[in-house]
C-alpha positions as CSV (number, residue, x, y, z in Angstrom):
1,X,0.0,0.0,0.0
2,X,1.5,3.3,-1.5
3,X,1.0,6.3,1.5
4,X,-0.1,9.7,0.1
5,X,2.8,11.4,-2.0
6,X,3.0,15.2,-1.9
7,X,5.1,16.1,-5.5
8,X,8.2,18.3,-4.1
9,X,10.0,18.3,-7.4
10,X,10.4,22.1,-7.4
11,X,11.0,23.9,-4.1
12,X,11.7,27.7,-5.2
13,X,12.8,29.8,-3.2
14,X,10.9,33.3,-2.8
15,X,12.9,36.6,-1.1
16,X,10.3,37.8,1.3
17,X,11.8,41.1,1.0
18,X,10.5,41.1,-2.9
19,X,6.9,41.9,-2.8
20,X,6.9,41.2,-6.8
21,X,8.4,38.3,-6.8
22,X,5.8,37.2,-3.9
23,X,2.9,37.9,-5.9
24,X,4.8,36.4,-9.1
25,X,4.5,33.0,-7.0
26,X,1.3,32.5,-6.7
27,X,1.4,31.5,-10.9
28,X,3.9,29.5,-10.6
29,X,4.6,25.5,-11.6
30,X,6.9,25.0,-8.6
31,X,5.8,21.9,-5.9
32,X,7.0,23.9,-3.2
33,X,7.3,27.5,-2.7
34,X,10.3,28.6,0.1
35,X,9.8,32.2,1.7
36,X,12.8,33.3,2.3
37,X,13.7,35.2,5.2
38,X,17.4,34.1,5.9
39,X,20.1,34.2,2.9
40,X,17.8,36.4,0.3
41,X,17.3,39.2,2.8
42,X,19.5,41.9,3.9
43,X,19.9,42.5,7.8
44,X,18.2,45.9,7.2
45,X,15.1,44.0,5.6
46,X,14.5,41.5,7.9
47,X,11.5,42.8,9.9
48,X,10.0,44.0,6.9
49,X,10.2,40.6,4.9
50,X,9.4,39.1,8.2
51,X,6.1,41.2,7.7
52,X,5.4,40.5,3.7
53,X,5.8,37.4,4.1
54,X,2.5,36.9,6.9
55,X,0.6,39.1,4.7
56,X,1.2,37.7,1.2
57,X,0.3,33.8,3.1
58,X,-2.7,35.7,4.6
59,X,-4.1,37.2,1.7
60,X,-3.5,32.9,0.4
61,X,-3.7,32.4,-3.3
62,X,-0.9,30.1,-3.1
63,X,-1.2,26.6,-5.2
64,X,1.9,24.8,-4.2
65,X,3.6,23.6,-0.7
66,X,4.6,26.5,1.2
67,X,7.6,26.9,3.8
68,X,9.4,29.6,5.2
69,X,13.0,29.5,6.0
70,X,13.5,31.4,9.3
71,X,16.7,33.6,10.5
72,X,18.6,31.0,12.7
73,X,16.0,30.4,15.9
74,X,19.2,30.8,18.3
75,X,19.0,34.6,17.5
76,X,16.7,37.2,18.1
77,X,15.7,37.5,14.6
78,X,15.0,34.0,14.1
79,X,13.2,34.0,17.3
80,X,10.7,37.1,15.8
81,X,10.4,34.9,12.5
82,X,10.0,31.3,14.4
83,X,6.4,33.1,16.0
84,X,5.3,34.5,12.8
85,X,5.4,31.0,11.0
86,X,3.5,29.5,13.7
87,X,0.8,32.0,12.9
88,X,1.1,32.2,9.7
89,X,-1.0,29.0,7.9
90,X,2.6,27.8,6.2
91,X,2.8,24.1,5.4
92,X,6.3,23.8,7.2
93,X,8.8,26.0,9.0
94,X,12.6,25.2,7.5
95,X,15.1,25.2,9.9
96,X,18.6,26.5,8.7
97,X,22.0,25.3,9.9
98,X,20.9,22.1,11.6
99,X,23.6,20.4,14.0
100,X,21.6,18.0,16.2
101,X,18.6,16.9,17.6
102,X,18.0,19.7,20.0
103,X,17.7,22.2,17.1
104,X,14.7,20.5,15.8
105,X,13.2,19.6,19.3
106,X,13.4,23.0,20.3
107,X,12.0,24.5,17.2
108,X,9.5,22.0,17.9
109,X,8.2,23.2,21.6
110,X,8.9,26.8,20.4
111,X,6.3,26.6,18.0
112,X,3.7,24.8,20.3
113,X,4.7,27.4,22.5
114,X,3.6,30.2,19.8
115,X,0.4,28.0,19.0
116,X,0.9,26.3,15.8
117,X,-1.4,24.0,14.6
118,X,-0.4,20.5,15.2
119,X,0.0,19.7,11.6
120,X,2.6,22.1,11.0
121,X,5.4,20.4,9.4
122,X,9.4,21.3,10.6
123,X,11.9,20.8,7.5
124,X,15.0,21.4,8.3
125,X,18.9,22.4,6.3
126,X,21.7,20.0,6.5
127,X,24.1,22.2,5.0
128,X,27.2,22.4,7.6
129,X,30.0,19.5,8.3
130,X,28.7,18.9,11.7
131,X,24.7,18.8,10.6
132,X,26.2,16.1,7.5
133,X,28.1,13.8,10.3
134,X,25.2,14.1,13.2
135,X,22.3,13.7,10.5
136,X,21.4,10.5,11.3
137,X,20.3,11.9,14.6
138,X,18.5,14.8,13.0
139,X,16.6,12.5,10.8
140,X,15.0,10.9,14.0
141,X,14.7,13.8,16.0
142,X,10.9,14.7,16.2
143,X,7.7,13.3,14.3
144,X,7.4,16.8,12.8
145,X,10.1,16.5,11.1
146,X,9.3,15.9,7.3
147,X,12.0,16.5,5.2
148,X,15.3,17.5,4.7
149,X,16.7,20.2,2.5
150,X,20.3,20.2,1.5
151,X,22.4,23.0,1.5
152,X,25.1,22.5,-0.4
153,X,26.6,26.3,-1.2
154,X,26.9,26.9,2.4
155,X,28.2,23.0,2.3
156,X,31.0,23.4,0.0
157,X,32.3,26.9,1.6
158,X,32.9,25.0,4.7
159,X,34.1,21.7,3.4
160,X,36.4,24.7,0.8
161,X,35.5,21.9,-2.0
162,X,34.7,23.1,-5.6
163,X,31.7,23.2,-7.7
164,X,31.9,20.9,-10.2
165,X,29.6,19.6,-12.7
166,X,29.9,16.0,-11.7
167,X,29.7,17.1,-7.7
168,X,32.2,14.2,-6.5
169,X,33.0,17.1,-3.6
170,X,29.4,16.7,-2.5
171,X,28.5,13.5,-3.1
172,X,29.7,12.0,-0.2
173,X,27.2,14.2,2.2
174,X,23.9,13.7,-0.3
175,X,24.5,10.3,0.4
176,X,25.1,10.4,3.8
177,X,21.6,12.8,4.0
178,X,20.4,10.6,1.4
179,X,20.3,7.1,3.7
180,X,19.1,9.1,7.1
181,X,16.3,10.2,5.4
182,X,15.3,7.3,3.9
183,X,15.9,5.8,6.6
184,X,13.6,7.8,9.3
185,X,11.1,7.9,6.2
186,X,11.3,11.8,5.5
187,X,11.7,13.6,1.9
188,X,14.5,15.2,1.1
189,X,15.7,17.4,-1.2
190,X,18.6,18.4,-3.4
191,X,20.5,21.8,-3.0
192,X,20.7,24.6,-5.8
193,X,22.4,25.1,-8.9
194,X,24.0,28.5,-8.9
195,X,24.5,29.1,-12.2
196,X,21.4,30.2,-13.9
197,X,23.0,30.7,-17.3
198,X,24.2,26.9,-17.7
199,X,20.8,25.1,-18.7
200,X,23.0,22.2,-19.1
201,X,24.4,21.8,-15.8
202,X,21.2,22.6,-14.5
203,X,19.7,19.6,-16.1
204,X,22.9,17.7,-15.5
205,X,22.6,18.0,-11.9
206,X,18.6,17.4,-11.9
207,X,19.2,14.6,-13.6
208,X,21.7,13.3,-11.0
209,X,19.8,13.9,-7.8
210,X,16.8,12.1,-9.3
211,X,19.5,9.1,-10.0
212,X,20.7,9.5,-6.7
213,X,17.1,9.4,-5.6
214,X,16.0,12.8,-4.3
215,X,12.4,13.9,-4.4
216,X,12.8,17.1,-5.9
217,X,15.3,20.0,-5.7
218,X,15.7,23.6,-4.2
219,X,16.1,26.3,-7.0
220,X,16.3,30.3,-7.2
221,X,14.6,31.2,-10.2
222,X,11.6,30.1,-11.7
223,X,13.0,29.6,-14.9
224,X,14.4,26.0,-13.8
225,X,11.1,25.1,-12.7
226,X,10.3,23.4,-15.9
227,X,13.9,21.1,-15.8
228,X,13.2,20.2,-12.3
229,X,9.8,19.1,-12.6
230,X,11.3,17.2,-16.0
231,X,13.7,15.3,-14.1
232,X,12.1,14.3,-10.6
233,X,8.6,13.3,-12.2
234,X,7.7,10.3,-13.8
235,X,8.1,10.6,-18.0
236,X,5.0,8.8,-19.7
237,X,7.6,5.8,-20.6
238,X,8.0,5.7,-17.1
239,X,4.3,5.4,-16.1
240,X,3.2,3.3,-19.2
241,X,6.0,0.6,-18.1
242,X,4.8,0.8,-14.3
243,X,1.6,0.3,-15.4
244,X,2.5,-2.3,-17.8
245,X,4.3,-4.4,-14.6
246,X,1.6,-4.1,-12.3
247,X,-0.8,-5.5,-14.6
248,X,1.4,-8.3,-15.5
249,X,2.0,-8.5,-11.9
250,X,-1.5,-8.8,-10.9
251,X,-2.3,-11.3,-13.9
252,X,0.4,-13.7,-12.6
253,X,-0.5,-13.5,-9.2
254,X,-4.3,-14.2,-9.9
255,X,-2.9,-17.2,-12.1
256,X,-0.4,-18.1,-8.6
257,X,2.4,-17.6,-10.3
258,X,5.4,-16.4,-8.5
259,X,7.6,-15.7,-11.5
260,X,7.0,-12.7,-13.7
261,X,8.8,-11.9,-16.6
262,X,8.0,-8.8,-18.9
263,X,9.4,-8.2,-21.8
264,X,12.6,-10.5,-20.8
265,X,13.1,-8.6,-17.4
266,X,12.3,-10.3,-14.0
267,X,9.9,-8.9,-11.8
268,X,9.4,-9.2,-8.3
269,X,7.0,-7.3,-5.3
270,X,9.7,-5.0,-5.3
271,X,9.7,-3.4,-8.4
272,X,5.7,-3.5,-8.3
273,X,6.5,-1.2,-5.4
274,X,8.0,1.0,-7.5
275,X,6.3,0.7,-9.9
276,X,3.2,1.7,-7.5
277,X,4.9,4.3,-6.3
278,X,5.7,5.9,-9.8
279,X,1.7,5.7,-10.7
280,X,0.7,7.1,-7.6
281,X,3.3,9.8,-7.9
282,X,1.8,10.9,-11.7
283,X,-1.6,11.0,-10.5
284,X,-0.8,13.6,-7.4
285,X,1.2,15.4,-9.8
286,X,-1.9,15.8,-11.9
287,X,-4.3,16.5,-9.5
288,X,-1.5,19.3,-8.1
289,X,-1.7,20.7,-11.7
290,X,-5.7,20.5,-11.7
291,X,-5.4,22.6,-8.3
C-alpha cells in the first residue's frame, strides 16, 4: 500500500523582502514555494520581509507547498520569525544550519509554544559538516520532522570543495543525508544550482539527484522550474512501463504464479513497489496541476 505522495520536485525559493516576486509565485509550476527570510534578505530587511511574508500567506492564493525559512531560531531575529510562521497558515517552517537533535526539538516546543497547529510540518537544512556527520540523529529527531533540505553552497564553503559539474565534492554528504532520510522515512531534497546561465548543468545535476534518488530540488529562479519538474517526475515511458508491470504483476498472481517476466526482465514485489509508487506519484502530480 503506496501512503499519500506530496510532489516536491520544485521547491523555489521566494525573497520575502521582494513583494513582486511574492505575488509572481502564486502563478507558478513549482511543488513547493520557500519564503525566504534568511540568505535572500539583507539585515536591514529582515522585519520587513518578516512582515510581507505573513501578509502575502494571509491574503492565500498560493497553489503549491509553502515553507518559510526562518533567520537562525538561536538569534533574536529567528526567534521574531519562528512566532510569525506559527501563525502564519505555512505548510512547514525550515530550519537553517541544523547540528543536532535539539535544534529541531526546540523548534519543535517553540512553535507549540507560539500556538501552531499540530499539523505544522518542521523541514530542516543540512548544510554544515557537523549537521552532515550528526544527520542520522536529526533524521530521528521529532515526528514533525518531514523532510530535509540540502544546502550544499553553504556545504562546500565549509568543506572549501569546488563546484563541479559531476559534484564528486558533494557527493559524499547527499549520500550520507540521502540514507538518514530514507531511513527515518522523510523527503529530502537536493541543494541549488548556482549558475542560472548553464541550462546544461542545471539539467545535468537534476538529472543526478533524481538518479541519486531525491524527491525534488531547491532552485532560485523560476525559470528552472520546468527542468526540475522534467527530471524528478515520472516521464510517460515511465508510467506506461509501471503500469505495464503491475498488470502483469496482478495477472500472474491471480494465475499463482510467482515468477513474472516482462518483456525479458524479471519482476518481483519489489519493483511492483515501485512501480506503485511511480503511478501514484503521476496522479498527485496531476491533480497538483488541476489545483
Amino acid at each position: 500500500m503506496i501512503s499519500a505522495i506530496r510532489p516536491r520536485r520544485s521547491a523555489l525559493y521566494v525573497p520575502g523582502s521582494n513583494a513582486r516576486a511574492l505575488e509572481k509565485a502564486r502563478g507558478l509550476d513549482a511543488d513547493v514555494l520557500i519564503f525566504d527570510l534568511e540568505d535572500a534578505v539583507a539585515p536591514e530587511q529582515k522585519t520587513s520581509a518578516r512582515d510581507q511574508v505573513a501578509a502575502a500567506l494571509k491574503a492565500g492564493g498560493y497553489r503549491a507547498e509553502t515553507a518559510i525559512r526562518i533567520n537562525h531560531p538561536s538569534t533574536k531575529i529567528g526567534a521574531a520569525d519562528l512566532k510569525m510562521a506559527a501563525q502564519s497558515g505555512c505548510n512547514a517552517v525550515l530550519v537553517p544550519k541544523a547540528e543536532g537533535a535539539k535544534d529541531i526539538r526546540d523548534c519543535a516546543l517553540r512553535l507549540a509554544a507560539a500556538g501552531a497547529p499540530e499539523n505544522l510540518a518542521i523541514w530542516c537544512m543540512i548544510e554544515t559538516p557537523l549537521g552532515v556527520l550528526r544527520v542520522e540523529e536529526i533524521a530521528f529527531s521529532s515526528p514533525h520532522l518531514v523532510c530535509l533540505v540540502m544546502g550544499t553552497s553553504d556545504l562546500a564553503k565549509d568543506l572549501r570543495a569546488r563546484h563541479t559539474l559531476e559534484r564528486l565534492p558533494v557527493l559524499t554528504s547527499l549520500g550520507l543525508s540521502l540514507l538518514a532520510a530514507r531511513a527515518a522515512g522523510l523527503a529530502i531534497l537536493d541543494g541549488v544550482h548556482l549558475d542560472l546561465n548553464d541550462d546544461a548543468g542545471l539539467r545535468a545535476s537534476c538529472q543526478q539527484g533524481a538518479e541519486l534518488g531525491f524527491d525534488g530540488k531547491t532552485l532560485i529562479h523560476p525559470k528552472t522550474i520546468a527542468a526540475a519538474n522534467t527530471a524528478f517526475g515520472p516521464s510517460s515511458e515511465d508510467l506506461a512501463w509501471s503500469k505495464k508491470v503491475i498488470a502483469a504483476y496482478r495477472e500472474a498472481t491471480a494465475k499463482g504464479q510467482g515468477v513474472v517476466v516482462v518483456d525479458g526482465k524479471l519482476i518481483e514485489n519489489l519493483h511492483v513497489e515501485s512501480a506503485r509508487r511511480t503511478v501514484a506519484l503521476a496522479e498527485a502530480i496531476a491533480a497538483l496541476a488541476r489545483a
